[in-house]
C-alpha positions in Angstrom: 46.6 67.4 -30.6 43.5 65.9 -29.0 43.2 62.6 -27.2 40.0 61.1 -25.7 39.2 57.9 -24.6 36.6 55.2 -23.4 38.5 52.0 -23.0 38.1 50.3 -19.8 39.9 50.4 -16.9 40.5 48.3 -13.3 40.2 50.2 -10.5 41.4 49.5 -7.0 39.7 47.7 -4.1 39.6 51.1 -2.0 38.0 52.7 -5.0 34.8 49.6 -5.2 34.8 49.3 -1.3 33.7 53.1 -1.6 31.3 53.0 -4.1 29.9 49.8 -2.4 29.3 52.0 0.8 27.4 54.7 -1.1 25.1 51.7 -2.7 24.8 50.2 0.3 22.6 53.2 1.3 20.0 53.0 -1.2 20.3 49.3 -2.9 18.0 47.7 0.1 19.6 44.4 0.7 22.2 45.5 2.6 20.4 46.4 5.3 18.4 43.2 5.2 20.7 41.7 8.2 19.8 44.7 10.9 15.8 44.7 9.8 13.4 44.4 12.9 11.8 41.0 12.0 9.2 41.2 15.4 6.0 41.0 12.9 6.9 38.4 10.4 7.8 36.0 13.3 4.6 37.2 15.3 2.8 36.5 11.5 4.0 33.6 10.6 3.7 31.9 13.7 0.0 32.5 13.5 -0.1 30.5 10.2 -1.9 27.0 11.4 -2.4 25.3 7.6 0.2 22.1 7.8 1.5 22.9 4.0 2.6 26.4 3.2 2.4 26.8 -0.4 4.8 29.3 -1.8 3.9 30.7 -5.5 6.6 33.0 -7.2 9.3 32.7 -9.5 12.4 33.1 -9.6 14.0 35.2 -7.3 10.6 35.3 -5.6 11.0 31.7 -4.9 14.9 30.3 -5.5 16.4 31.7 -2.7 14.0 30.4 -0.1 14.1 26.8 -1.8 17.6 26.7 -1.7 17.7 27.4 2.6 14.7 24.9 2.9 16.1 22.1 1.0 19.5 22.4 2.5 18.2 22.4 6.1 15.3 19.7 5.6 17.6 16.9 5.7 18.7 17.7 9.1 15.8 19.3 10.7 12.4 17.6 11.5 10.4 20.5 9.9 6.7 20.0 11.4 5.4 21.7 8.4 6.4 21.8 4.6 6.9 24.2 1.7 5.6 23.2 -2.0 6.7 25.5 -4.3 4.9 26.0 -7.6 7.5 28.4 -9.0 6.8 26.8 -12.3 3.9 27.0 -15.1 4.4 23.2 -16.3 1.1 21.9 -15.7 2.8 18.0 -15.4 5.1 19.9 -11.8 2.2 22.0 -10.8 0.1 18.6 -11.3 2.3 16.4 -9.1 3.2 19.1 -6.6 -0.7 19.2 -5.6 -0.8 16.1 -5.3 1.3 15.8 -2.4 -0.7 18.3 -0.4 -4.4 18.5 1.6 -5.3 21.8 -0.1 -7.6 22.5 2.5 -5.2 22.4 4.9 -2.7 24.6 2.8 -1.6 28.4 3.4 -1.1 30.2 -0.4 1.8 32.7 -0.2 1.8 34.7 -3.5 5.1 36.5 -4.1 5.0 38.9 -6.9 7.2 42.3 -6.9 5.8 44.1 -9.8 1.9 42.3 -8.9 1.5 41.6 -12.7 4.3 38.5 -13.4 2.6 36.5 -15.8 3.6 32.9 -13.9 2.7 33.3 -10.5 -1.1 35.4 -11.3 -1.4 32.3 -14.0 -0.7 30.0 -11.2 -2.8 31.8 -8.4 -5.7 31.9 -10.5 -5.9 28.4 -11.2 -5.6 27.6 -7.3 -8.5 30.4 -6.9 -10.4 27.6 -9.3 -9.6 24.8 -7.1 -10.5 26.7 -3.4 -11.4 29.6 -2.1 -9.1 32.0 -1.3 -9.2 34.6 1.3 -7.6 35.9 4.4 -7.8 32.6 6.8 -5.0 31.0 3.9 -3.7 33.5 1.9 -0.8 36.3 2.1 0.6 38.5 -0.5 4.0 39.8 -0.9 4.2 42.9 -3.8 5.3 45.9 -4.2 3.3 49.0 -3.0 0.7 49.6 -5.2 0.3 46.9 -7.6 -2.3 45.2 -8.9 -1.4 42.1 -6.5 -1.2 44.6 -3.3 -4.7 45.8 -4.6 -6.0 42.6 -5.0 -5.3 41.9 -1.2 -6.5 45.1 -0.1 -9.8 44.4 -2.1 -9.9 40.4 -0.2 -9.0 42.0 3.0 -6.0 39.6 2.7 -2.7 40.4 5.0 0.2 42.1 2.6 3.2 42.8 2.9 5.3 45.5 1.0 8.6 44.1 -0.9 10.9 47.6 -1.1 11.3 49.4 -4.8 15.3 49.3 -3.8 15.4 44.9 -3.2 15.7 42.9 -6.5 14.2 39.6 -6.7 17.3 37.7 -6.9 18.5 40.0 -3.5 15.3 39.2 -1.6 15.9 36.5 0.1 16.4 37.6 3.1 13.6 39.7 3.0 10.0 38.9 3.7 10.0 37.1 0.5 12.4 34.4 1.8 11.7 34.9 5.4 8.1 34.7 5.8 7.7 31.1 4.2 10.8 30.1 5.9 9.6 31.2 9.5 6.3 29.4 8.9 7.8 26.1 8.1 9.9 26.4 11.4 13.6 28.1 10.0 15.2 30.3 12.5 14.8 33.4 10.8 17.0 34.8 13.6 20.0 32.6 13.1 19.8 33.7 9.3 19.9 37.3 9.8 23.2 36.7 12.4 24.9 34.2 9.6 24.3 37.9 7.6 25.5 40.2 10.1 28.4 38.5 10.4 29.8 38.9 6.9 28.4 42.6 6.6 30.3 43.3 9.4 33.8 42.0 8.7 33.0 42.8 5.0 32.3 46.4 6.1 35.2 46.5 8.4 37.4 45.5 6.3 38.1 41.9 8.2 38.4 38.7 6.9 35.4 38.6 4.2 36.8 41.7 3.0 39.6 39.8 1.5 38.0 37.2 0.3 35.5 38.4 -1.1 37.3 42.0 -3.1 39.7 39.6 -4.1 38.1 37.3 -5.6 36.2 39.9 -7.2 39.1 41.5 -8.6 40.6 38.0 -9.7 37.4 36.9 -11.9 37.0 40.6 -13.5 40.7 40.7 -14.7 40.9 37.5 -16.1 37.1 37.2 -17.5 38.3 37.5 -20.8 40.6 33.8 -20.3 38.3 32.1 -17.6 35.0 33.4 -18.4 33.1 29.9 -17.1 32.7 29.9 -13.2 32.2 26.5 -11.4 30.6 25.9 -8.6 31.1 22.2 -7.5 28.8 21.3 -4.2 29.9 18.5 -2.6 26.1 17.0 -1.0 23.0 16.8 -3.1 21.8 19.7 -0.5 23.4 22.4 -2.0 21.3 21.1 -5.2 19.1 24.2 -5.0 21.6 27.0 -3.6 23.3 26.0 -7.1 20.6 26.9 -9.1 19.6 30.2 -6.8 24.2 31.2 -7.3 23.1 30.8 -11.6 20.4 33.1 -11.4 22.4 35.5 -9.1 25.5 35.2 -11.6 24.0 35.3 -14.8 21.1 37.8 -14.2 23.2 40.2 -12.6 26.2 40.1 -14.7 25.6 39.7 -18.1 25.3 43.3 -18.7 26.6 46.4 -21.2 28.7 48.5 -19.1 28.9 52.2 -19.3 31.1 51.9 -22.3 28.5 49.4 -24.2 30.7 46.9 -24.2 28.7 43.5 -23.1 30.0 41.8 -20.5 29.2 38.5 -18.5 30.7 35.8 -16.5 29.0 32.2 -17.2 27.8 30.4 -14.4 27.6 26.8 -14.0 26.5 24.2 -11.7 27.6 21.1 -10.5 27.1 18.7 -7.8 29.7 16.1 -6.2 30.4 13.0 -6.5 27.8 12.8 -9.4 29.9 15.1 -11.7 33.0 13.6 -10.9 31.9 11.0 -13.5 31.0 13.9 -16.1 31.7 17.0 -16.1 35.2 16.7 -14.2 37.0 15.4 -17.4 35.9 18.7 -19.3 37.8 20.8 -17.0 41.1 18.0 -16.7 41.8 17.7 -20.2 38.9 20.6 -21.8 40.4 24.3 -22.3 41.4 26.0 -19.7 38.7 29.0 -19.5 37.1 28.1 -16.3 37.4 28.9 -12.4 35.9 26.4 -9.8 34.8 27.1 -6.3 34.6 24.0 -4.8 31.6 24.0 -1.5 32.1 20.9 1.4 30.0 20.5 4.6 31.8 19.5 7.4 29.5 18.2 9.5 26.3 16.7 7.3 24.7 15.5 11.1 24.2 11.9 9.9 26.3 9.3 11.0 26.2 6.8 8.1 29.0 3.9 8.9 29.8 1.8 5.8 30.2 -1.8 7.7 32.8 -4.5 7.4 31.4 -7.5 5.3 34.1 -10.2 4.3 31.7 -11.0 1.3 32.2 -7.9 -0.3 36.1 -8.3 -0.3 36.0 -9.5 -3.9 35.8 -5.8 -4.4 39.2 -5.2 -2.7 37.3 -2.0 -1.5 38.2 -3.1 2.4 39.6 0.9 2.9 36.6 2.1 3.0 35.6 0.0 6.1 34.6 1.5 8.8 34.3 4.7 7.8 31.2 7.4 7.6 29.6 8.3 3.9 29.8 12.1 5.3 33.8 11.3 5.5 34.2 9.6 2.1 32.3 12.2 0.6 34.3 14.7 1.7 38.1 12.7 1.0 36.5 12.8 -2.4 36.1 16.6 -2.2 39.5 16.7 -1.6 40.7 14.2 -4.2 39.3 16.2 -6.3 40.6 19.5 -5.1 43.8 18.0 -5.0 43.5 16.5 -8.5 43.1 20.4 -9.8 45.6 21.3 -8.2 48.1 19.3 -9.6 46.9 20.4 -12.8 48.9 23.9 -11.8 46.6 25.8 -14.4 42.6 25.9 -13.2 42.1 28.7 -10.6 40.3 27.3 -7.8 39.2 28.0 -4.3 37.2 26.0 -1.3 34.7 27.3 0.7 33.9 24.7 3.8 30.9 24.8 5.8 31.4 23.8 9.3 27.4 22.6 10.2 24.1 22.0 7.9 22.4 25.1 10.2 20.6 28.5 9.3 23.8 30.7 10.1 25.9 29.1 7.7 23.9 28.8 4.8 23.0 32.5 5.4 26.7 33.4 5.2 27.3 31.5 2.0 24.6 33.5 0.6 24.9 36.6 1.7 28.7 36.2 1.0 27.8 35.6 -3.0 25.6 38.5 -3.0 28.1 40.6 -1.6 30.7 39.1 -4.3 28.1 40.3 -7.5 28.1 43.8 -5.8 31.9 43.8 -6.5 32.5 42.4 -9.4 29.6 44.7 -10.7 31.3 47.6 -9.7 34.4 46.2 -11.0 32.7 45.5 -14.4 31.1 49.1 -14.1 27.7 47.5 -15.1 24.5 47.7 -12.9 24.1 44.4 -11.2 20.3 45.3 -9.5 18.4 45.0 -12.9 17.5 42.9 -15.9 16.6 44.7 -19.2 16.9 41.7 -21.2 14.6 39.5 -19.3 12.2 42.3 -19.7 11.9 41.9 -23.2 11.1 38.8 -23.0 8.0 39.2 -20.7 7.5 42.2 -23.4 6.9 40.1 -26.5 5.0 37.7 -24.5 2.2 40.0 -23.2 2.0 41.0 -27.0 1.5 36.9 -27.8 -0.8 36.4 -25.5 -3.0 39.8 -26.3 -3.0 38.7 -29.8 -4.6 34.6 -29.1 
């Protein structure tokens, strides 16, 4: 008798917390936190244009537009980001028009130097000013047309690593560069990522969290294959969209066996959705996991006043108290609510300050948590072979107009 087989199997956390240390020698954003960042501080701080203009797409742009819009709220940012990460003339139109383009620094962010959006988009701003090295910089990988192209304008470069994906980058010049020259404390953000790599690493706390976790989605994928996150502050609107790129791009894969897998991503944002989506996952099917995100401290101290007009409403409990406190008792309502129901996996992750060290550990913690559950999954997390067929059949379109 022979016997072969194929099917899949679980393996253990002390299996995946090896194999994550062997990646974590060649797959580059793990090193990210302990990176000497001396010249893109020096760089960016030499950057004098009042609007830094940031054109990329997708990873090349997300994961720096979700730190800047969560931090802008509470931080009197000097200078601004616009980010035309899009080729929708009507956004690129009205993002423009917020701007003095004369008094705008272009930072073009493309790893492979050829990505039809952003090179669509920097031409058209080479039509409306000139560009060259007094308000231009180029991020690309080594030896692409974009790095030749700055080389060629004698316009500064710098060199995005073969081994960090798009949707890993953030923390890399890609993210930090246009951060730093808006104001961000590049600094803080490489600690908030130090910190989890270390206890991660060391097997600490975010070791537990995070394997865990892993290990829960990957065994029950087949029954909860929908994963929630629901942000309690419109500032996490942005770090939402980056986590769906992150999740979907890396996990919806074939593994080794061929055998497709994926975890669906979705986004939603609190209280908003409370009036929506919330009643899908009361009384929908129960195929869905929630990971609910609250802010502590939001750093604005908005009182809702006593007014006996208003007692019609017979609202008068919410006298007196802060919007950053009702917002988050309705966090927890709705935690609670879930709860109850005894059936819906859910966890909370809570933020203790609106700062650069804790968004970096939110992020750097999810990134982590793709590295597992792709090693759980036994797929490859790091590329994307069906977006490339995409950009594929498009070059072939537009050679054939």
């Amino acid at each position: 008798m022979k016997y072969s087989r194929n099917f899949y199997q679980i393996r253990d956390n002390n299996e995946i917390f090896e194999k994550l240390l062997v990646e974590s020698k060649s797959i580059g954003y793990f090193q990210l936190p302990f990176q000497d960042i001396s010249e893109i501080e020096a760089y960016a701080s030499s950057i004098r244009q009042s609007y830094i203009v940031l054109i990329g797409i997708g990873g090349s742009s997300l994961g720096s537009k979700a730190i800047f819009n969560f931090l802008k709220t509470s931080r009197d940012f000097k200078k601004q980001i616009v980010f035309l990460d899009t080729i929708d003339p009507l956004k690129i139109k009205n993002e423009l028009s917020k701007i003095d383009i004369l008094d705008s620094h272009f930072i073009v962010i493309s790893k492979s130097g050829n990505t039809v959006e952003p090179i669509s988009i920097f031409k058209y701003i080479s039509d409306l000013v000139t560009i060259d090295k007094k308000n231009c910089t180029i991020i690309s990988g080594e030896n692409t047309p974009l790095f030749s192209f700055s080389k060629k304008k004698n316009i500064k470069n710098f060199i995005l690593d073969e081994n960090i994906g798009g949707r890993f980058s953030v923390f890399s010049v890609v993210g930090l560069l246009p951060l730093a020259a808006v104001g961000v404390r590049i600094s803080e953000l490489l600690k908030g990522c130090q910190e989890v790599h270390k206890s991660f690493f060391n097997k600490n706390f975010f070791y537990d969290h995070i394997i865990n976790k892993a290990r829960f989605l990957v065994e029950n994928k087949s029954r909860f294959n929908n994963n929630i996150i629901f942000a309690y502050s419109s500032i996490f609107h942005y770090f939402n969209k980056w986590f769906v790129q992150l999740w979907a791009e890396s996990l919806g894969k074939q593994n080794i066996n061929g055998t497709r897998q994926g975890l669906t991503p979705i986004s939603l944002i609190g209280p908003e959705d409370q009036h929506s989506f919330l009643q899908l996952i009361i009384d929908g099917p129960r195929d869905k996991t929630i990971t609910f995100l609250k802010i502590n401290n939001l750093g604005v101290k908005t009182t809702i006043p006593t007014n006996k007009e208003f007692d019609i409403f017979n609202l008068k409990e919410v006298d007196g108290i802060t919007l950053n406190n009702l917002i988050n008792l309705q966090a927890d309502s709705t935690v609670e609510s879930i709860l109850n129901e005894r059936d819906i996996p859910c966890d909370v992750i809570t933020i203790d300050e609106v700062d650069e060290y804790n968004i970096a550990i939110l992020m750097y913690r999810y990134q982590l948590l793709i590295s597992c559950i792709g090693s759980f999954l036994q797929i490859n997390p790091y590329d994307q072979p069906g977006v490339e067929k995409g950009k594929l059949i498009l070059r072939d379109k537009l050679k054939q107009k």
